[in-house]
N, C-alpha and C positions, 0 to 999 in steps of 0.2 A: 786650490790656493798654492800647494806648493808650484807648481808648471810656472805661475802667473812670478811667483820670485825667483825660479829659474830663469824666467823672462828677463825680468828687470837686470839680476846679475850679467847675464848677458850681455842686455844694453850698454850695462856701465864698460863692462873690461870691453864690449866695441868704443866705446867713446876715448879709453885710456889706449887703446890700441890705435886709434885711427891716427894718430899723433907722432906716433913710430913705426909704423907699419908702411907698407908698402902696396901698391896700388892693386897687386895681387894678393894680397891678403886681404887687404880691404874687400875685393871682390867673393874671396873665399870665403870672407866675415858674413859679407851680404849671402851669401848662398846658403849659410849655416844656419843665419838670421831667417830667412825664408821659410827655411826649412823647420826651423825651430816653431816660427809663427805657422806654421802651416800642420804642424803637430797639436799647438795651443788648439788652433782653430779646429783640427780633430775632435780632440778633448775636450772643449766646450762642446760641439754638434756632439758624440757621442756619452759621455758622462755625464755632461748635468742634463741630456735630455731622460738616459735611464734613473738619473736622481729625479728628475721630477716627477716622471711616469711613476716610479716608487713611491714617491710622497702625494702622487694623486690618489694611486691604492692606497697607500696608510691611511691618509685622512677619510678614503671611502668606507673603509675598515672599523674606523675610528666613530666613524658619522653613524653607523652599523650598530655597531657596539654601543652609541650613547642610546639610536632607537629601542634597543634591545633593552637595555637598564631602563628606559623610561616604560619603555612594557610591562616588564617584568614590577617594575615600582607599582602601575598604574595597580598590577593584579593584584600585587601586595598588599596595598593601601584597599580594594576591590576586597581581599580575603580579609581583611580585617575589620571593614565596619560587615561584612556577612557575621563574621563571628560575633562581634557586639552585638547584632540585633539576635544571633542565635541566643546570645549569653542574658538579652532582657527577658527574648521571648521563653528561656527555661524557665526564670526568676517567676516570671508573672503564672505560670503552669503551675508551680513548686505550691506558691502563694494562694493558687486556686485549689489545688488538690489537699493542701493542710487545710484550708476554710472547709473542704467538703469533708474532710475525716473528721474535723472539728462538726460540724453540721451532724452528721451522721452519728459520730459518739453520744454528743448531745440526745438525739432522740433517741436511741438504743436506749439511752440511762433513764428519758422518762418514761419509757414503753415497760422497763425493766420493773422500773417502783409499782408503775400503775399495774401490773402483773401480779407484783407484790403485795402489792393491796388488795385488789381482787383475789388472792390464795389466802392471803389474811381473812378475808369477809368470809371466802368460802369455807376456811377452817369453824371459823364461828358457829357459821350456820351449822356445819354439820355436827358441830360441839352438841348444838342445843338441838338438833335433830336427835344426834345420838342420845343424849339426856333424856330428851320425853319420851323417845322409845323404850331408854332405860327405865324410863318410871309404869309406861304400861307394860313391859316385859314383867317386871318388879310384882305388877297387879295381877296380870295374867300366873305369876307364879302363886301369890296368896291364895287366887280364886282356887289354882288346882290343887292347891294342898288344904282348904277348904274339905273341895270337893274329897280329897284322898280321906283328912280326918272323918265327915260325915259317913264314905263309904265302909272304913274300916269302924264305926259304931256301929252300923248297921249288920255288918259282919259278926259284930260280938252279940250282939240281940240275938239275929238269927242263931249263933252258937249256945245262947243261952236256952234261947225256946226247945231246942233239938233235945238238951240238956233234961229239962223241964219233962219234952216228950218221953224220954227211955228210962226215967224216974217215979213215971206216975201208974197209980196203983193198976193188978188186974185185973180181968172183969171174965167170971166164968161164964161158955160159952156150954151149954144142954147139947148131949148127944144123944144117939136115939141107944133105946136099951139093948139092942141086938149086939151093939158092940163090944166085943172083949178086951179091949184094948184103951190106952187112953194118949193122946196126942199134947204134949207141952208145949208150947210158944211161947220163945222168951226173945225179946226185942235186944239187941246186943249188939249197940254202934261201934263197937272196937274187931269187931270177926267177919268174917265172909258166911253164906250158908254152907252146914256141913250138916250130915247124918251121922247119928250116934242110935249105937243098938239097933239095929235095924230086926221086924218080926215080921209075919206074915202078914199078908195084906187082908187088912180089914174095914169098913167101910171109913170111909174120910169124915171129918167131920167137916161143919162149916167153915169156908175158908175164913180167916183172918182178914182185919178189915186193911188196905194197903198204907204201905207206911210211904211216910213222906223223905225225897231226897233233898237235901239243902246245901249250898258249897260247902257247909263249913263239915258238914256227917253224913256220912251214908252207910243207914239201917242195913242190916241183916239180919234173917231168920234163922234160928237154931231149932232144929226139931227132930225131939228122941222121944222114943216109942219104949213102953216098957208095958210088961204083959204081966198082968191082974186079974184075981178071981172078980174084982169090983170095977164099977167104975169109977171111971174118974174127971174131976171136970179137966176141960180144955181152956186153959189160959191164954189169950189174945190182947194185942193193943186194942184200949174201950177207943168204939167213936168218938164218944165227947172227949177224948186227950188230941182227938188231931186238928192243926187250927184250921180256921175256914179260911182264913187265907194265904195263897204261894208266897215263899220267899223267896227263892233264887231261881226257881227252875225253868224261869223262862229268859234266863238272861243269855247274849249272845255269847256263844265260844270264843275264847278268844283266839288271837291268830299265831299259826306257829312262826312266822317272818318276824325278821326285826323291823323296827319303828322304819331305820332308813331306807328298807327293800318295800315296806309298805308305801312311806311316800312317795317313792323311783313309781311303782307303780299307779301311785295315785297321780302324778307329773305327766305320765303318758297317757292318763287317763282324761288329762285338761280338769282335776278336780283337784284345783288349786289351793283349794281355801285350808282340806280333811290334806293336802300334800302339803303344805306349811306346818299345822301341829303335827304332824307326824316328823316330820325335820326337825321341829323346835324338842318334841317328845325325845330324838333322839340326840340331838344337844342338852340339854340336860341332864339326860345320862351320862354322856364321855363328852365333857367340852372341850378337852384336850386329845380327843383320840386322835386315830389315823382321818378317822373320816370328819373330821373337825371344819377342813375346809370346803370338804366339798359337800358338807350340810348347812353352811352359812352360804355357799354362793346358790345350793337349789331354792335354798328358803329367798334369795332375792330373785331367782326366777321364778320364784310362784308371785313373790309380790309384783312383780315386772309386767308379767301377765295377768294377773288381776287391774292394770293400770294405775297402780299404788306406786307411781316411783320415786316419791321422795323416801319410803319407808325400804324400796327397794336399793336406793343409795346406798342407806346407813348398812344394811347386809353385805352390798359389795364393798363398800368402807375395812367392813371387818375383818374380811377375805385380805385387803391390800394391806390390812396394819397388823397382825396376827398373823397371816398366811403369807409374809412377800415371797418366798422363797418357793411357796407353792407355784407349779405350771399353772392352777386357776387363776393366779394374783393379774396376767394378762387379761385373761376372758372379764376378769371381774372390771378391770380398768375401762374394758371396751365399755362393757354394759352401761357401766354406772356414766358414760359419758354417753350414750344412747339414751341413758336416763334425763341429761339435765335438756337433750333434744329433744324430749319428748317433751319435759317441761317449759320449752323456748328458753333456757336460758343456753342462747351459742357460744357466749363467750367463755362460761364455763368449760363448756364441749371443749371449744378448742383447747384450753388448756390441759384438761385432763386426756385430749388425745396424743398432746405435744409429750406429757410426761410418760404416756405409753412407748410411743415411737423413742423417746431417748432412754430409756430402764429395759424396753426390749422391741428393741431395735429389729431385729432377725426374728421374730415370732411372725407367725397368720394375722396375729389381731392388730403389730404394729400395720401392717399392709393395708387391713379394712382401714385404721385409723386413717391413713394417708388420705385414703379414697373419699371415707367421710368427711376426714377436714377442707378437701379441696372444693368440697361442695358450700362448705358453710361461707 
């Protein structure tokens, strides 16, 4: 633009020149004119071709750069409905997974109750297991102290009879006349045999007739010799003072072992029945002793193996509620839950195997429990 008003300027001061000028100015005018135009015409061929060449880039440039925005838009617009459909499809995930914890809490809570109910029933049960057990335990204790009062009357008879025997009068026994001597015999339940005075030996007389032993006394003979111009009779227990019939002497010895070393052996012995009263024998001695628990858990292995296992229950019952602190308190839990398998009831099983594995988790017996529950 500017060249194109240097143009025109130009033109004019030629126009105002040609008028006072002179024919070689004029001509000088024209040359400069030429020259001028022939510079324009440069300028137009060289500058507005590299302006447009420029502004054919720019707008290439340009055209480039909108492609590029519309790309980049298209991706954008592209990354955002991805993300909306990510942002439904978490929603609706979110929406399923609280309906399944919901789902799943839900029957957790009824399996919980009905759990609860069935430890409910089965406490029951075993309430009134343990109760009628308590009441024949109860019987079984009356009958043997029974049996203790009758055997301790018979004891006092027997001591009275003995009493009776070394009270009742003597009966002289005839020796032959050649003897010089005379032989005494005094029955004397309080002394062992001993010689007193002792003399030369002269002929015996008849022996004495034999005294009887009883638990509750045992006779001895006292016999002194004393030397006499005369004779003398021989004093002896009379036949008719001895009764016709034994009182104790045929009774069994009793045993040096305790009740509990007796049943151990009677357990090994599979005689179950004489291995329970001996456990029970020895529970009622010490209920509280050392061996307390592990005379209630044999007494429900004897019943266990006799095939008594509701009676074998309430034994390991006693072990678990009395003894938890016992090492037995496992062994007992297995048992007793071998016990309600034995009886078909599994559902019990399993619960009292679940409450082994979670109270002793790390023992042998949780381990079996596993193995059995898996089975059930």
């Amino acid at each position: 633009m500017k060249n194109i008003r240097n143009f025109a300027v130009a033109s004019c001061s030629l126009l105002l020149l040609t008028q006072c000028a002179s024919q070689d100015e004029i001509r000088d005018l024209q040359y400069q004119l030429r020259s001028v135009n022939q510079k324009v015409e440069d300028v137009k061929t060289n500058t507005v071709s590299q302006m447009q060449k420029r502004q054919a880039s720019s707008v290439s440039k340009i055209d480039q750069v909108e492609d590029d925005t519309q790309r980049l838009k298209s991706s954008i617009e592209e990354t955002s409905s991805q993300t909306q459909q990510f942002r439904e499809h978490t929603k609706e995930s979110i929406a399923q997974l609280q309906k399944s914890i919901e789902s799943t809490r839900a029957d957790h809570d009824a399996k919980i109750s009905e759990m609860n109910q069935k430890i409910a029933v089965l406490d029951e049960k075993l309430n009134q297991v343990a109760e009628s057990f308590g009441k024949a335990q109860q019987a079984k204790i009356s009958e043997a102290e029974k049996r203790a009062q009758e055997a301790a009357k018979k004891a006092e008879e027997a001591k009275q009879r003995a009493a009776a025997i070394s009270s009742a009068p003597a009966v002289v026994a005839p020796i032959t006349p050649s003897s010089a001597q005379t032989a005494v015999v005094n029955v004397n339940p309080s002394t062992k045999k001993t010689k007193v005075a002792s003399t030369p030996v002269v002929p015996e007389a008849p022996p004495a007739p034999k005294t009887v032993e009883t638990t509750a006394t045992k006779k001895s003979v006292e016999t002194t010799t004393t030397k006499k111009g005369a004779e003398q009779p021989a004093v002896a227990q009379p036949a008719a003072a001895v009764p016709a019939q034994k009182t104790t002497e045929n009774a069994p010895a009793a045993s040096s072992s305790d009740p509990f070393s007796q049943g151990m052996n009677q357990f090994k012995s599979k005689n179950y029945k004489e291995a329970y009263k001996s456990f029970e024998q020895n529970l009622s001695a010490n209920p509280k002793g050392s061996q307390a628990a592990k005379t209630l858990f044999y007494m429900g292995e004897s019943l266990y193996n006799q095939g008594e296992y509701d009676l074998a229950i309430l034994d390991y019952q006693k072990v678990i509620s009395n003894h938890g602190s016992d090492g037995l308190a496992s062994s007992a839990l297995l048992k007793q839950g071998m016990s309600f398998e034995k009886l078909t009831d599994h559902e019990t099983a399993k619960i009292i195997y679940k409450k082994l594995i979670s109270d002793h988790g790390n023992s042998p017996e949780a381990t079996q429990a596993k193995e059995r529950l898996g089975k059930l």
